[in-house]
C-alpha positions in Angstrom: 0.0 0.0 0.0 1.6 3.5 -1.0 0.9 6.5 1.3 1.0 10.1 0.3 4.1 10.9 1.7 7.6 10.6 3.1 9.1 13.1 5.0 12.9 14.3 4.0 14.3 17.0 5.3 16.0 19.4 2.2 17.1 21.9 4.6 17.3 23.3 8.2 17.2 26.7 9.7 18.0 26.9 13.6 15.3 23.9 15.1 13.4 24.2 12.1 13.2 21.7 9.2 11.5 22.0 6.1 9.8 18.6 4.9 8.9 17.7 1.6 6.5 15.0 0.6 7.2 11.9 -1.3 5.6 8.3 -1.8 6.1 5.1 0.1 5.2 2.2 1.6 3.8 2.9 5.2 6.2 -0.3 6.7 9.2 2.1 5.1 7.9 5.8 6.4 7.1 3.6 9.9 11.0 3.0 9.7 12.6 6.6 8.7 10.0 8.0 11.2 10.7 5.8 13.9 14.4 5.8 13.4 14.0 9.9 13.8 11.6 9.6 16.7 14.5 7.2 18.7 17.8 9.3 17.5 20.0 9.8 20.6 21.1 12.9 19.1 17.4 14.4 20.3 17.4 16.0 23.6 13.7 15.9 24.2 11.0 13.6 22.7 9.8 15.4 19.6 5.6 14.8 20.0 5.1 15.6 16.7 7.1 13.4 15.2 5.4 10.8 17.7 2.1 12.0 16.9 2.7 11.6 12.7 3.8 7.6 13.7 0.6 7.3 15.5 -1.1 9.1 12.4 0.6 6.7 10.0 -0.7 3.9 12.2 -4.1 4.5 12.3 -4.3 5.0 8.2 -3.7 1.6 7.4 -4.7 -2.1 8.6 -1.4 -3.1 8.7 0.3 -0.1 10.3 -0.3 -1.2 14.3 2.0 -4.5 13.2 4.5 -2.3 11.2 5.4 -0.1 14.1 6.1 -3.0 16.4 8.6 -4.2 14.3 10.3 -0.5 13.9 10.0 -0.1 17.3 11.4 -3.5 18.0 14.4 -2.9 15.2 15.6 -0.3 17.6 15.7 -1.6 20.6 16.3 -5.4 20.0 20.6 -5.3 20.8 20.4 -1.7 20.9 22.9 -0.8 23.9 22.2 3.1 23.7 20.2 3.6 26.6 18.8 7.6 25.4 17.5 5.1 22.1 15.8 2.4 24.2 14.2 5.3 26.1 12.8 7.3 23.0 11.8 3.9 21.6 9.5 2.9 24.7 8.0 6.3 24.5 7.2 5.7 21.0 5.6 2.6 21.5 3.2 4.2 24.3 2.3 7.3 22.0 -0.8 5.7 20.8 -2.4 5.3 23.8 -1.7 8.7 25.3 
């Protein structure tokens, strides 16, 4: 199943990044997404970038299944604690 877009940042100014939309496969924007959500580079949990995951979840029957297994790619041997972290608050996003 394609979905109307992929987000790719073209460009930065201070905290601010300009997305542009492309087409995918949800199981591969559940993967770029999640593997942005989890970054250890973030100092704070970005909630919008949670909230789009839980977005992307909800449009598709297959998407709850999809972001268990991103979720579980990073943190299945993942020994960066910050990572594990952002990953578990990931997971819990859709219920909040």
């Amino acid at each position: 199943e394609v979905l109307p877009l992929l987000l790719l940042s073209i460009s930065s100014c201070h905290s601010h990044v300009v997305w542009v939309k492309f087409c995918v496969d949800s199981i591969s924007l559940l993967f770029v997404l999640t593997e942005r959500a989890t970054s250890g580079s973030l100092q704070v949990e970005d909630w919008g970038l949670n909230m789009e995951i839980c977005d992307i979840i909800n449009e598709t029957d297959e998407g709850p299944k999809d972001a268990v297994k991103a979720i579980k790619k990073r943190i299945v041997g993942n020994k960066n604690f910050r990572e594990i972290m952002l990953a578990l608050t990931v997971s819990s996003a859709p219920s909040q």
